[in-house]
C-alpha positions in Angstrom: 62.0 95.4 88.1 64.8 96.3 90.6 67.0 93.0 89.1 66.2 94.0 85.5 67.2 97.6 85.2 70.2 96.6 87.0 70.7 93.6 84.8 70.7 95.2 82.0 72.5 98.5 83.0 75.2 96.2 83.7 75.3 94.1 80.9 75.4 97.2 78.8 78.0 98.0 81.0 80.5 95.4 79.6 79.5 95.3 76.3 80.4 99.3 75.8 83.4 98.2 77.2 84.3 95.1 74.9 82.9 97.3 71.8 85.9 99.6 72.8 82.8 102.6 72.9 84.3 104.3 76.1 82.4 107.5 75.2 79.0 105.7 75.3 80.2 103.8 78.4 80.4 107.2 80.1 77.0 107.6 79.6 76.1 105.0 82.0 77.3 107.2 84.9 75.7 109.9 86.8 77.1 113.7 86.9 78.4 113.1 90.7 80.2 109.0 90.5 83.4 107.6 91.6 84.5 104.7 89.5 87.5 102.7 91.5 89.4 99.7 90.7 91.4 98.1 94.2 92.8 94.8 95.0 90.8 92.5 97.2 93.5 92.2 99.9 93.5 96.2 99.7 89.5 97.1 100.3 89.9 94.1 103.2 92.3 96.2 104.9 91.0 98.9 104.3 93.8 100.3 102.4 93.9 103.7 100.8 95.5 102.4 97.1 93.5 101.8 94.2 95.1 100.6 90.7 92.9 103.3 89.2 90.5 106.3 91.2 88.2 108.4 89.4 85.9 110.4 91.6 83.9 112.6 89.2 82.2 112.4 85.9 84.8 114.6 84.5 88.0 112.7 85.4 86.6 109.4 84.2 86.0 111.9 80.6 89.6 113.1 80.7 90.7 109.6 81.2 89.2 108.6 78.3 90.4 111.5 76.0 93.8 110.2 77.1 93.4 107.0 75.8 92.3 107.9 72.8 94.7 110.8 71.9 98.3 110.4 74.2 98.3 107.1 75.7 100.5 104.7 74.2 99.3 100.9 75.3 99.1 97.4 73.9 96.1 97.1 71.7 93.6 94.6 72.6 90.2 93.3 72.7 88.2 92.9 75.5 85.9 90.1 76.4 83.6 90.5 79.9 82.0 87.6 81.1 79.6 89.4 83.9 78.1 86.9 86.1 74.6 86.8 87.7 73.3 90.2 89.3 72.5 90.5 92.9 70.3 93.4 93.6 68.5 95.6 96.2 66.7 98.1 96.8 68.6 100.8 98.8 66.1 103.2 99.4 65.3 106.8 97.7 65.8 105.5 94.4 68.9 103.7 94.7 69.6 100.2 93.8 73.1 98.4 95.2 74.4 95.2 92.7 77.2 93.1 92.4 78.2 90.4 90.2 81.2 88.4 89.5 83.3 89.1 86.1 86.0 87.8 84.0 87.9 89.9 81.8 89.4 88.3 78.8 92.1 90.0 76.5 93.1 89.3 73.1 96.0 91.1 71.3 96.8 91.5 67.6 98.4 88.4 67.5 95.3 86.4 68.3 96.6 85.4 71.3 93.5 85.1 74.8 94.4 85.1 77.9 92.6 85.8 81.2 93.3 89.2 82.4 91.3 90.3 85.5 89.1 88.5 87.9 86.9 89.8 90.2 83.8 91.0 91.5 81.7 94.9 90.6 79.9 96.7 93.1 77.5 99.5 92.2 75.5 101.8 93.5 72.4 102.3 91.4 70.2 105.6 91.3 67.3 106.4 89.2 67.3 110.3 87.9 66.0 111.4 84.8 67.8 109.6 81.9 67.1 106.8 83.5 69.5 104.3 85.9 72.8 105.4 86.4 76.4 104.3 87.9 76.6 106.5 90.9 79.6 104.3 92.7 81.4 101.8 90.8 84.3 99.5 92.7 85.6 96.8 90.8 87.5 94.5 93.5 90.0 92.4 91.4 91.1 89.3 92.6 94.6 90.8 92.6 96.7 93.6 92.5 99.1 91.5 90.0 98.6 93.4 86.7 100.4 91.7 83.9 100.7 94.6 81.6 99.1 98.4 81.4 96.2 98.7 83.0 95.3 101.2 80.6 91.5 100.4 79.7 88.5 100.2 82.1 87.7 96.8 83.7 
């Protein structure tokens, strides 16, 4: 069951994502989360910088709101490509899982190309609506971005 619900929260996971539903996305995470995107070589060093740091529900909202009404970024498509889950009971409720992901992008040309690499980490917990993203770290391979990192990953 522990592998399931966490299976499937995270496939939904990317597929809010590719469906460009940000708001349902949001859904997936608990009133208290911190969603965080780092290098590898940074969380190995334990360095402080992140390419993006929301520590609350209502950051990752606003965030979101800017996207859709003042940000100005290239337009694209994406494709994730989530790799098995590994998960674990972590006691009271909580589950921990990672898996592997490749983030494809396509712009209005037509053009794909790879755009991030890397591996999620969540922490799981089970309230009331169900299981929900209380810590979210997505560890990219590297900090190279080759354009806005304007969109979740």
């Amino acid at each position: 069951m522990i592998v399931s619900d966490a299976y499937a929260l995270i496939e939904r996971y990317g597929r809010l994502l590719d469906e460009d539903r940000l708001e349902n996305w949001l859904d997936l995470f608990a009133h208290e989360c911190h969603y965080e995107i780092v290098s590898r070589e940074n969380r190995m060093q334990n360095l402080p910088l992140s390419l993006m740091l929301c520590d609350n529900k209502d950051m990752l909202r606003d965030r979101i709101h800017a996207l859709r009404h003042a940000n100005i970024f290239n337009i694209h498509h994406d494709c994730h490509v989530i790799g098995l889950v590994h998960a674990e009971a972590a006691g009271s409720g909580r589950i921990s899982a990672s898996a592997a992901y490749s983030l494809f992008q396509s712009n209005q040309d037509g053009e794909s190309r790879l755009f991030s690499v890397g591996r999620y980490h969540f922490d799981l917990v089970s309230e009331d609506a169900g299981l929900l993203i209380e810590k979210a770290v997505v560890v990219v391979d590297t900090g190279t971005v080759l354009t806005l990192l304007a969109t979740p990953i």
